[in-house]
C-alpha positions as CSV (number, residue, x, y, z in Angstrom):
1,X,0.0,0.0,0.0
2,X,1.5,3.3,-1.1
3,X,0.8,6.4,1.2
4,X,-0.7,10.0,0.0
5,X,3.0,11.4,-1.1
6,X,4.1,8.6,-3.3
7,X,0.9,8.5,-4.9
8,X,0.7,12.0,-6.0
9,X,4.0,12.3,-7.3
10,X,3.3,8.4,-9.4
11,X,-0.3,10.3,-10.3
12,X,1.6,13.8,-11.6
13,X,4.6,12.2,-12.8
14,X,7.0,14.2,-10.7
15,X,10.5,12.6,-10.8
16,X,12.5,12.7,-7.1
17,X,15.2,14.4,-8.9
18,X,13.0,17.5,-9.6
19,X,12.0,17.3,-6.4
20,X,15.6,17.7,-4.4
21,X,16.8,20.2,-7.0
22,X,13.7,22.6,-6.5
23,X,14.1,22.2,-2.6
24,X,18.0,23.4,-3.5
25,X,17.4,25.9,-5.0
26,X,14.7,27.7,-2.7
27,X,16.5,26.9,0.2
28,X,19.8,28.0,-1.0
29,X,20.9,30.7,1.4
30,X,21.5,34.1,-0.1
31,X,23.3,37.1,0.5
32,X,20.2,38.7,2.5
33,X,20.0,35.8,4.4
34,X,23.4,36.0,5.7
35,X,22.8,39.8,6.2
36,X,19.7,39.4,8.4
37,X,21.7,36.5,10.4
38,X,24.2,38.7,10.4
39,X,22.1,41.9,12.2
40,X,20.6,39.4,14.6
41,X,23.5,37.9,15.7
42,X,24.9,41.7,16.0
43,X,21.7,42.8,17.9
44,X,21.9,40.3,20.4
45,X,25.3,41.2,21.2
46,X,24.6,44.8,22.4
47,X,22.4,45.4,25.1
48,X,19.1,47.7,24.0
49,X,19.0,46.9,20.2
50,X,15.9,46.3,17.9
51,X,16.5,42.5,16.4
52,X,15.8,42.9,12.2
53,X,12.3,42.3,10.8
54,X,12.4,39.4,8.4
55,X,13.1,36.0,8.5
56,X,15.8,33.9,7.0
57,X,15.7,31.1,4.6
58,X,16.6,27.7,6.3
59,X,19.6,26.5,3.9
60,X,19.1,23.0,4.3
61,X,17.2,21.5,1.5
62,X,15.4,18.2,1.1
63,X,17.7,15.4,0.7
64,X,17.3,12.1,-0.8
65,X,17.2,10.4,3.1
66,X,14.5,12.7,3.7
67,X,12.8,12.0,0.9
68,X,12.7,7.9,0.8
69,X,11.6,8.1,4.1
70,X,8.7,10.6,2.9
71,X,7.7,8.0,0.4
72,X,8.0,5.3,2.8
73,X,5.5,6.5,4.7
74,X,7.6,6.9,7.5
75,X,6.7,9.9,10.1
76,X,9.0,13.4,8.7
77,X,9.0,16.4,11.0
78,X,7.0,19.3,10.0
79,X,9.5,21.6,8.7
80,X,10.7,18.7,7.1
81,X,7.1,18.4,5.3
82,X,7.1,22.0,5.2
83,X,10.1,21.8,2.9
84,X,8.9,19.1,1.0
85,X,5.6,20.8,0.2
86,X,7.6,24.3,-1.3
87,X,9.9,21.4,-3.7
88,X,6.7,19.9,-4.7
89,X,5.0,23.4,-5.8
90,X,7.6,24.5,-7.2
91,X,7.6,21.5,-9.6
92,X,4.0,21.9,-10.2
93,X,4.7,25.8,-10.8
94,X,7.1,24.6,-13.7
95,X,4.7,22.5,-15.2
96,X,1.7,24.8,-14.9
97,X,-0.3,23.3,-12.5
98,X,-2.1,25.1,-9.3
99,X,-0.1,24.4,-6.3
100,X,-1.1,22.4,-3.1
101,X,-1.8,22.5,-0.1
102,X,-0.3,20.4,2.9
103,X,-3.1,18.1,3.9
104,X,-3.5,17.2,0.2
105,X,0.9,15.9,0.2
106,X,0.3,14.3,3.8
């Protein structure tokens, strides 16, 4: 018996590769990233200062452990799902198709 996340991807023919190159790509930090980690880091150092409005990306991608065990139907965190679920959109994005929502993947 296949669970809800293999299926969809067998159903929309979306290749695993696709999958862990989308997730590197999004989650690929940037130079803003660094900066805001940079001005956080900074305002926690000195006593009084505002911390930076904004939030970083995550830099660490979907991997290919991650994503056996997705298809498995073993239980993945929720950022880990999370991640998964921007990959998969982003895949659907390229091939012109609405994106999804969580509950739909899981």
């Amino acid at each position: 018996m296949a669970n809800k996340f293999s299926e969809f991807l067998k159903t929309h023919a979306i290749d695993e590769r696709r999958v862990l190159a989308a997730s590197r790509e999004i989650e690929r930090l940037r130079p803003e990233d660094r900066a805001l980690r940079l001005a956080r880091r900074q305002a926690r150092a000195t006593e009084g200062a505002e911390k930076p409005a904004g939030k970083p990306r995550s830099g660490r991608p979907v991997t290919g452990r991650l994503l056996a065990k997705a298809r498995a139907g073993q239980p993945v965190p929720g950022p880990a799902k999370t991640r998964l679920l921007r990959a998969v959109n982003r895949v659907l994005e390229q091939k012109k198709k609405d994106p999804i929502d969580l509950r739909i993947l899981f």
